[in-house]
N, C-alpha and C positions, 0 to 999 in steps of 0.2 A: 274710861277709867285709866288713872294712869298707873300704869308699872312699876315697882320696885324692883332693882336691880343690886344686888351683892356682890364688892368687886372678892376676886377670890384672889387672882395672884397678879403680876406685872408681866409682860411677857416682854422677849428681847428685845424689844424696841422704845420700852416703858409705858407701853399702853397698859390700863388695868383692862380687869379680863373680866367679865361674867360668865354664868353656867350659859351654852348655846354652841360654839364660845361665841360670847358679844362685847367688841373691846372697845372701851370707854376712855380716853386722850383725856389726862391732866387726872387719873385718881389714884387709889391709894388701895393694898387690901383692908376689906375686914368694911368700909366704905359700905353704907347703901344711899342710892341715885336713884335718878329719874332721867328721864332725857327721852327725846325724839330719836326712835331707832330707825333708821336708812339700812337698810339689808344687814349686816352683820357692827354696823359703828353705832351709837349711842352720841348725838350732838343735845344742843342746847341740854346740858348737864346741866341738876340743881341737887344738892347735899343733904339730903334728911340728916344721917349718921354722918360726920366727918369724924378721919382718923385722927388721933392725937398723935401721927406724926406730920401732920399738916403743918403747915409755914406759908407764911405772905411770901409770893415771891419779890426777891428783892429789885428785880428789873422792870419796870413802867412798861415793857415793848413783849413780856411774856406771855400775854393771851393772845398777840397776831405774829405774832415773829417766829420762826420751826427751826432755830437754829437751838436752840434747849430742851429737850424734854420732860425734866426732873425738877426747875427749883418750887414746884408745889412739896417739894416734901424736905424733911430736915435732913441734916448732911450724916447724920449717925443712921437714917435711915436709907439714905443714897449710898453707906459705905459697905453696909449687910448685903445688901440686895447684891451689889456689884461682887463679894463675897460668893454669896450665894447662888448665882450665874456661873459662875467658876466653880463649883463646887458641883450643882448641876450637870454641866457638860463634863466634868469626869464619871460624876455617879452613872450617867448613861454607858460611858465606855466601863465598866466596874474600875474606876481607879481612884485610891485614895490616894491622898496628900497632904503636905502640913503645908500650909497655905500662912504667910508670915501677914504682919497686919499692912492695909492697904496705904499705898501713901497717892495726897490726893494733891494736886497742885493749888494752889491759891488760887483767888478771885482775882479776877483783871491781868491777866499773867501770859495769855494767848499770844504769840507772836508774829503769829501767822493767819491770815484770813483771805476766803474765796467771796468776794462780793460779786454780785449781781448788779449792773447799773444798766440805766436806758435813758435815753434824750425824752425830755418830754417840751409841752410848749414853751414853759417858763422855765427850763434850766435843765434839771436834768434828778433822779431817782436813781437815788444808791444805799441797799440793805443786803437784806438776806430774804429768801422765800419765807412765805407763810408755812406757815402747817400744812402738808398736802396738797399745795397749794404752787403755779407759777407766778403769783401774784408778789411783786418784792415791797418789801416792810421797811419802809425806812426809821431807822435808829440813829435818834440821836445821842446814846450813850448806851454803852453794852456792857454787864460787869461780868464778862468772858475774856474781852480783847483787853490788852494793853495798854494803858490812857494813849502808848506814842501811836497805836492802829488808831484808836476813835477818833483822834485828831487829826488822823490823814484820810479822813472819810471825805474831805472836798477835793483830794487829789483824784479820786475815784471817780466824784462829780465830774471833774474837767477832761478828763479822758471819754464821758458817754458826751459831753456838750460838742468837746474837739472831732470826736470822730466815730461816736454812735450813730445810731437813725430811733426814730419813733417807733421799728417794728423786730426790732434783735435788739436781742440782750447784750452788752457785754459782761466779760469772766474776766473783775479785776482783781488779781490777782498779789496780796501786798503782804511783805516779808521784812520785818526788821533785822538791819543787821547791825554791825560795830559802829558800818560809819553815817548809813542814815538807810533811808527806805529804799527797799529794792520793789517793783512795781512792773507786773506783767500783766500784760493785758491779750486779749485772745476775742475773737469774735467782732473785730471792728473793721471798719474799713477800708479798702486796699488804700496801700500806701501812696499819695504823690508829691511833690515838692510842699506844696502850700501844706499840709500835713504835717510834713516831716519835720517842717521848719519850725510847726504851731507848737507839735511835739518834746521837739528839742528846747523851747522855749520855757512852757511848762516844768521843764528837769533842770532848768535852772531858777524858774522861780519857787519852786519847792522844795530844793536842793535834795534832789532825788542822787541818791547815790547810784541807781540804774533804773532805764527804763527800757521796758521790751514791746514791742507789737505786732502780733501776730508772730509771734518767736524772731523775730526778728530787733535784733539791739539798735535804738534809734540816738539814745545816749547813754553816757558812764562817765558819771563825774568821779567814782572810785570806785573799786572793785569791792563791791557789796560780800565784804569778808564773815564768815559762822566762824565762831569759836565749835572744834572739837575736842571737847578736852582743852590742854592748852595750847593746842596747834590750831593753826589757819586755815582753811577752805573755803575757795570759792565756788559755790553751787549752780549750773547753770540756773539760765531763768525757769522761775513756778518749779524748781524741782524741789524730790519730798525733801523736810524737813521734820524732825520731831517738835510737835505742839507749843511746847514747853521749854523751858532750859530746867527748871523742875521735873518735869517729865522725863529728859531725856539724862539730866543727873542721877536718876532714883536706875533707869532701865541700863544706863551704861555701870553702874557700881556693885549691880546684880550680876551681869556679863563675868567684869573684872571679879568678883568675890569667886564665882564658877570656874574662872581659867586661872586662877593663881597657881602658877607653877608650871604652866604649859613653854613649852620653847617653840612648836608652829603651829600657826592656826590657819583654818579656811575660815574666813569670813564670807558667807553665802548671801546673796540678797545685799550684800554690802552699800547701796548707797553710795551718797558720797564719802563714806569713812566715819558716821556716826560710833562704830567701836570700832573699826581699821585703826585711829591714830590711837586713842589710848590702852588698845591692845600692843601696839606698834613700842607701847614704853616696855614691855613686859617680853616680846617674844617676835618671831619672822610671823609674818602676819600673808596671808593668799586671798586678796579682795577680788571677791565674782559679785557682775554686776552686769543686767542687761542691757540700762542705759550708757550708751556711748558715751554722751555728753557727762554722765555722773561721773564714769570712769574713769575721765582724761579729768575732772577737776578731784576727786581723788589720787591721784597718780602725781598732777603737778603739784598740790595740796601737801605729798610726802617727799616732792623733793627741793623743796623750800623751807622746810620745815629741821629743825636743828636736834638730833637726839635720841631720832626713833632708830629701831632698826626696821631691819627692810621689810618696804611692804611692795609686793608683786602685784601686779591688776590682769584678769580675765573679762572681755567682755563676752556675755555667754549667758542663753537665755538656761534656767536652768528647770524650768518646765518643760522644755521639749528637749532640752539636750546635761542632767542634772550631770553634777560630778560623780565620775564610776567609783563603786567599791574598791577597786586597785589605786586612783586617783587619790583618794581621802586615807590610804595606809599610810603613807608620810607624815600625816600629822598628827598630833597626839589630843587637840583640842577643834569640835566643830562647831560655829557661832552660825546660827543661823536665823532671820529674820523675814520670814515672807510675806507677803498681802496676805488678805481678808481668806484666798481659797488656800491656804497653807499650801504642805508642798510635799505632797503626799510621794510624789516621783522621786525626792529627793530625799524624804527620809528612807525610802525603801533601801537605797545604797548607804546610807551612813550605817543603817541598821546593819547590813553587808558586812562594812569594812572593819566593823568591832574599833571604831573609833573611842578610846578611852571613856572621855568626856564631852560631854555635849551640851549645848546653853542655847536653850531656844526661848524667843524673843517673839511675841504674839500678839495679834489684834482682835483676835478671835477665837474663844473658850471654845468653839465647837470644833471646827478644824484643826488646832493646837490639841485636844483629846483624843480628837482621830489618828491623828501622828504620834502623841505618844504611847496612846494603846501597841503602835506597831514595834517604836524600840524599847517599851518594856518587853513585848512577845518575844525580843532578841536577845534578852539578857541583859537590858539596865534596866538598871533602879530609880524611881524619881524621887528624888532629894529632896527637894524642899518649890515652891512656888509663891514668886514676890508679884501680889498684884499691886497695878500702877493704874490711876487715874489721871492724866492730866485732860483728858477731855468734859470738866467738871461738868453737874445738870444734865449732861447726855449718856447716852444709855450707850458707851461705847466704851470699854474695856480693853485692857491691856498687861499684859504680863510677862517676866520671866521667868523659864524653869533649869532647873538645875540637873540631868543625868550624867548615872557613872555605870558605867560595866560593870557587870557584876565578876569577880576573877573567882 
């Protein structure tokens, strides 16, 4: 006999959930299913009850492709959830918030993408993994990426045909910039003449503005320039970049709305200068950054650069060596931005240093709560909180917060 199953909520990876828990890939709450359970998953799902927030997804490649989790459901129902995710990992730490409405970046808007490619007999295989899956999905149109990524999906191609094999993947790695595609590639080959040349060949017939292998720069027809703000930076190869220029304008005007009025800030976790230069219009600016390579195109990025005032560079990991309480008194504004594990070492010292104001910058509701639960316990206030999605249909979250000292 077969089972009915009741999905109850989503859980943070947009799996729906049933009572056991038994989590069910592609549904919806309030949902009841069927499906062939495998120890705790729910496969070949069928719909008795579908939700009336259900939607056809728009992408032809979303039932085998794991680069989306979400477009089964409508976008007013993808903007609650993501709300209420955020709303969640406070309520755990007891902390409320006035949470502003979410801003979510457009369709086809992605400017940056991690592909998977492999040689095969006729040519060559370039997607994204499946579902849970090593298996890569080729797409031939994705309404995530940027029509100018979709279309350089055979540059991908020629890089696993020039210098993949049948049994490793490569990690092609492709980034739009001002003056055309910056393209890094990792997992191929070792380098030798005939390579290098077939390579360099390639970056002129695709008029690649750079191309990297195995970090290694093989050409550079121009230096593959990011606008920050409205100043220049060159980011080394495959380094982070924000998703979006959507994304990264909603996360940078939240920053700048926080520091208005500050005269020096520590920019933590700094990057290449994502809010370094447009902090830099406003105030002395103190960029720490673990990547070497980030650092130094940060560094020459501001002094090229016409109008900022000065921005300082540390390279300095600041998980194992965070800026000391005595360090962070100089400044009256602290911007800080860490990976996925937040940065618990380092909020312990700002909380220390009784830093005025602070604007933290998150990818992750649960760590991000963790850390503010600590500088509310110190004596700020959390202001207000701007959630941002530019990682649209995926269950990946983003936001800024706003604290003040309490006097």
């Amino acid at each position: 006999m077969t089972q009915d199953y009741t999905i109850l909520r989503l859980g943070h990876h947009g799996d729906g959930i049933a009572d056991g828990p038994i989590y069910a890939p592609r549904t919806l709450p309030g949902e009841v299913v069927t499906g062939v359970l495998e120890g705790d998953r729910l496969s070949d799902i069928r719909f008795k009850s579908p939700s009336s927030e259900r939607v056809k997804a728009p992408c032809d490649h979303y039932k085998s492709c794991g680069g989306c989790q979400l477009q089964h459901a409508s976008d007013e129902f993808v903007a609650r959830w993501k709300m209420d995710v955020v709303r969640a990992a406070l309520a755990a730490q007891h902390i409320e918030a006035i949470l502003r409405p979410i801003q979510t970046s457009p369709v086809r808007s992605r400017r940056r993408a991690v592909l998977s490619a492999r040689r095969t007999k006729r040519g060559a295989l370039t997607g994204f993994h499946g579902r849970s899956s090593g298996t890569i999905v080729e797409i031939s149109d994705c309404h995530v990426l940027d029509p100018a990524l979709t279309n350089a999906l055979p540059v991908a191609e020629a890089m696993a045909e020039l210098g993949g094999s049948r049994k490793a993947e490569l990690s092609v790695t492709l980034t739009l910039s001002e003056v055309g595609l910056d393209v890094a590639v990792r997992g191929g080959k070792a380098l030798d003449g005939p390579l290098e040349l077939a390579l360099a060949q390639e970056t002129e017939q695709h008029g690649l503005a750079r191309l990297t292998w195995n970090d290694e720069i093989i050409a550079m027809r121009q230096p593959p320039a990011q606008h920050l703000g409205p100043d220049l930076v060159v980011p080394p190869p495959g380094a982070f970049l924000q998703a979006t220029k959507h994304g990264e304008q909603a996360l940078t005007q939240a920053v700048m709305e926080i520091s208005k009025g500050a005269t020096k800030i520590a920019d933590l976790f700094a990057g290449c200068g994502t809010f370094s230069f447009p902090l830099a219009h406003l105030a002395e600016v103190h960029a720490v950054e673990g990547d070497a390579a980030m650092t130094r195109a940060l560094d020459q990025g501001w002094r090229t650069s016409i109008g900022l005032k000065k921005i300082s560079t540390e390279v300095r990991d600041l998980f194992r060596r965070p800026l000391m309480a005595d360090e962070l008194k100089q400044f009256d504004t602290v911007v800080l931005d860490p990976p996925r594990a937040g940065a618990i070492a380092q909020i312990a010292e700002v909380a220390m240093s009784k830093c005025p104001v602070v604007a933290y910058v998150s990818c992750n509701p649960i760590s991000f709560a963790r850390d503010a639960k600590k500088l509310i316990a110190a004596g700020y206030t959390l202001e207000w909180i701007q959630v941002v999605d530019q990682f649209r249909w995926s269950s990946h979250i983003e936001l800024v917060a706003g604290f003040t000292l309490r006097r």
